[in-house]
FIMIFI-646675 format. One record per atom (N, C-alpha, C): x, z, y. Coordinates in steps of 0.001 Angstrom, whole numbers, padded with zeros to 6 digits, always signed. Layout:
% FIMIFI-646675
XZY
...
% end
This chain:
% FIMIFI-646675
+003651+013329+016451
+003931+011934+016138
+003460+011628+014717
+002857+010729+014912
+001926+009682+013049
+003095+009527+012693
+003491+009895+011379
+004462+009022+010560
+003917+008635+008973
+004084+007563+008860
+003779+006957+007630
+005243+006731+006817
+005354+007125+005649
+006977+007057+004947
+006320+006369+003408
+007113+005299+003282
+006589+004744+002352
+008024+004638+001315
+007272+004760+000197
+008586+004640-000730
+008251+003641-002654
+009528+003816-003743
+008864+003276-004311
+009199+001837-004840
+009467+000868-003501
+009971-000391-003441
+011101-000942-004686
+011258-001781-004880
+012542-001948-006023
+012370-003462-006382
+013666-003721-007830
+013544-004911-008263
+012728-004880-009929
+011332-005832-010125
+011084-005353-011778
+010981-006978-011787
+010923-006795-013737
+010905-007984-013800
+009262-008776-013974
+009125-009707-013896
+007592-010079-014427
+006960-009222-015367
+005706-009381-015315
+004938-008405-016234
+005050-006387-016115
+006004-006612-015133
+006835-005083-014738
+005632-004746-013871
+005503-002992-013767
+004986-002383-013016
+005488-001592-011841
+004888-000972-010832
+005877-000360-009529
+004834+000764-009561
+005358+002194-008774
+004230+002589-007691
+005132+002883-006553
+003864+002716-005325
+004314+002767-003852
+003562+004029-003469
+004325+005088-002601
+004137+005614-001958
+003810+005639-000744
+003276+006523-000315
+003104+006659+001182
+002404+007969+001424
+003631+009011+001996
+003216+009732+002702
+002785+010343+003841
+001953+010664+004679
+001315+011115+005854
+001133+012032+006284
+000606+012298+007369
+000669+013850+007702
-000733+014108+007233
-000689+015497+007147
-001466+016336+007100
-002757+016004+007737
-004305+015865+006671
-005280+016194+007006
-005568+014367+007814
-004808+013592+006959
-005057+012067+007408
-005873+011202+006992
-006336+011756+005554
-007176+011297+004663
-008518+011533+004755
-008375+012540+005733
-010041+012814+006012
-011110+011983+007309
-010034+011229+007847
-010493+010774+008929
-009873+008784+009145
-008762+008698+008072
-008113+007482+008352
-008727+006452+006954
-008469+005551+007492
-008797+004258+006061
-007209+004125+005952
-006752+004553+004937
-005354+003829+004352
-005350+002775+003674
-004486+001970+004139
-004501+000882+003358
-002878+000543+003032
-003110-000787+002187
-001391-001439+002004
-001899-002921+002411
-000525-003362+002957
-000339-004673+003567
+000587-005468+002532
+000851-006081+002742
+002203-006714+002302
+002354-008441+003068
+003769-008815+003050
+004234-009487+003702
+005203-010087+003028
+004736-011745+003175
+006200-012085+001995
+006787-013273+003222
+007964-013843+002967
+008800-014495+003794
+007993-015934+004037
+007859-015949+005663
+007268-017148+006228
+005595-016848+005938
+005158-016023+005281
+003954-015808+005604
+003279-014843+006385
+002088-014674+006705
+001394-013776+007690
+001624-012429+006574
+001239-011416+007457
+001119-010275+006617
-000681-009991+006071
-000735-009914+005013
-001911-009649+004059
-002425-008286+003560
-003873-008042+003602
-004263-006808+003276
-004147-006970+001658
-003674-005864+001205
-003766-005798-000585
-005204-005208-001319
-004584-003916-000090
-006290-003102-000728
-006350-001903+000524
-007314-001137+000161
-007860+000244+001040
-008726+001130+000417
-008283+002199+000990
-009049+003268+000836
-009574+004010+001467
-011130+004336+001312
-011644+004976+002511
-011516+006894+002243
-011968+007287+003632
-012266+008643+003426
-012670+009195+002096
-014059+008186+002445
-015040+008955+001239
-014650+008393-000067
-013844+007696-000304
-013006+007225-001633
-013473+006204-002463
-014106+005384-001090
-014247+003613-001733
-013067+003309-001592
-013125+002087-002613
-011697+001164-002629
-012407-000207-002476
-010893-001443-001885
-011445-002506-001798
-010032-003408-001786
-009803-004450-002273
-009080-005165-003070
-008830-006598-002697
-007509-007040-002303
-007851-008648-002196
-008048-008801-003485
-008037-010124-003643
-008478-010870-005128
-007744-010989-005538
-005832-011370-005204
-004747-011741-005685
-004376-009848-006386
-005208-009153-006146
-004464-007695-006531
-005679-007261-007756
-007043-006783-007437
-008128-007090-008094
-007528-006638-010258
-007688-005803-010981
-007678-006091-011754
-005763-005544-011996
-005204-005487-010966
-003651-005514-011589
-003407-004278-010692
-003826-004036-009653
-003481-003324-008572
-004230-001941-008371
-003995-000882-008603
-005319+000385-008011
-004579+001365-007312
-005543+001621-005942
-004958+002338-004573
-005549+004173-004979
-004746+005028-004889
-005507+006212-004923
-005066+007228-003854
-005330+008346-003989
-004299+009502-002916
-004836+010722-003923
-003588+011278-003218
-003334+013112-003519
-003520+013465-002313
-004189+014483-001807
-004908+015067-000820
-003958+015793-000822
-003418+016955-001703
-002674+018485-001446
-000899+017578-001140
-001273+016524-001747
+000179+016104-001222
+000822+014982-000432
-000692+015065+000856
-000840+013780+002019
-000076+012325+001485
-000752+011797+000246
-000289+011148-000331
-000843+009745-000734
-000140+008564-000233
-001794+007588-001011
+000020+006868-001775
-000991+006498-002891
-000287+005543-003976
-000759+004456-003776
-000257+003124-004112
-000284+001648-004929
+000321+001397-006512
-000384+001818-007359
+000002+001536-008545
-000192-000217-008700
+001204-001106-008840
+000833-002315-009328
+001560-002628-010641
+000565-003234-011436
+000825-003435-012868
+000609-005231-012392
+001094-005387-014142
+001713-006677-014675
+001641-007763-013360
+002659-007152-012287
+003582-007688-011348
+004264-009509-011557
+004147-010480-010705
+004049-011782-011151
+005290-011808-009788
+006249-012975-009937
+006890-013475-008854
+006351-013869-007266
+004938-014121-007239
+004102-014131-006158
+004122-012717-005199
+003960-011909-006182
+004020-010286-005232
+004892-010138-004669
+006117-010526-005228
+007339-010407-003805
+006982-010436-002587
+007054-009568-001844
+007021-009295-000386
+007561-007229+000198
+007237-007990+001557
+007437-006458+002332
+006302-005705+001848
+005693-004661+001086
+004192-003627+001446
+004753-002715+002602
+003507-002431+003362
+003431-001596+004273
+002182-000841+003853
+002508+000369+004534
+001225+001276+004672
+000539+001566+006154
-000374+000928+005921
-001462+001628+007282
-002580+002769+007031
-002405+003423+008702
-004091+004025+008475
-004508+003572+009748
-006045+003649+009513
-006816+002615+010768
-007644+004113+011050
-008442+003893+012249
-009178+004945+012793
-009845+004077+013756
-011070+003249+013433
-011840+002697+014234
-011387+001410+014778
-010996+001348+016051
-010414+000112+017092
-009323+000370+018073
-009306+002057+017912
-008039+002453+018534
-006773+003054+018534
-006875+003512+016781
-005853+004603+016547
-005397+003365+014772
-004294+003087+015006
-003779+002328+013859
-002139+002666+014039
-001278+002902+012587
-000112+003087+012294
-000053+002185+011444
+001568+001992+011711
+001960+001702+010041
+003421+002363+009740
+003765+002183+008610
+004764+002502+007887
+006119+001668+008207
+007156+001929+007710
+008307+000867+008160
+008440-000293+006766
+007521+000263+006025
+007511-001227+004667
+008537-000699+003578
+008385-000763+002352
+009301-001119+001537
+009201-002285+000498
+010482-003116+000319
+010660-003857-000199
+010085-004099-001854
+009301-005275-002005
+009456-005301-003802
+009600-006658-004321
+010121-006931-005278
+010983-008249-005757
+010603-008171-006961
+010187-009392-007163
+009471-009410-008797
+010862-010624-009611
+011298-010461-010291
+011645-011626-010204
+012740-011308-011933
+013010-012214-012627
+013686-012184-013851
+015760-012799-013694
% end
């Protein structure tokens, strides 16, 4: 069974930074695009960023500049480091990995709240 465990989530204040976890199984990084979602109340859920195998990254624009996605390989691991965090970011993040058109997970989300 895929499990994606995401962690990390919390309350900061503006200008505050987070990192998100997400751990995976074993040997996921070599074959999956991880990415983070996020989801804020009454809206659709939104891609933030991704990371490929071969260790391109790619960025909405609202993240771009504040946001950088990486992983630890020895420790089936992808991060979301987000810096100077604005009241807009409030939402659910989730973690996905994609595998083409047929093999997609996600995570159960953790919460983050920007707010003063």
């Amino acid at each position: 069974q895929v499990q994606l465990v995401e962690s990390g989530g919390g309350l900061v204040q503006p200008g505050g930074s987070l990192r998100l976890s997400c751990a995976a199984s074993a040997g996921f990084f070599s074959i999956y695009v991880m990415g983070w979602y996020r989801q804020a109340p009454g809206k659709q859920r939104e891609l933030v960023a991704t990371l490929t195998p071969s260790g391109s990254t790619n960025y909405a624009d609202s993240a771009k500049g504040r946001f950088t996605v990486s992983r630890d390989n020895a420790k089936n691991t992808v991060y979301l480091q987000m810096n100077s965090l604005k009241p807009e970011d409030t939402a659910v993040y989730y973690c996905n990995a994609k595998r083409g058109t047929r093999y997609e997970y996600w995570g159960q989300g953790t919460q983050v709240t920007v707010s003063s």
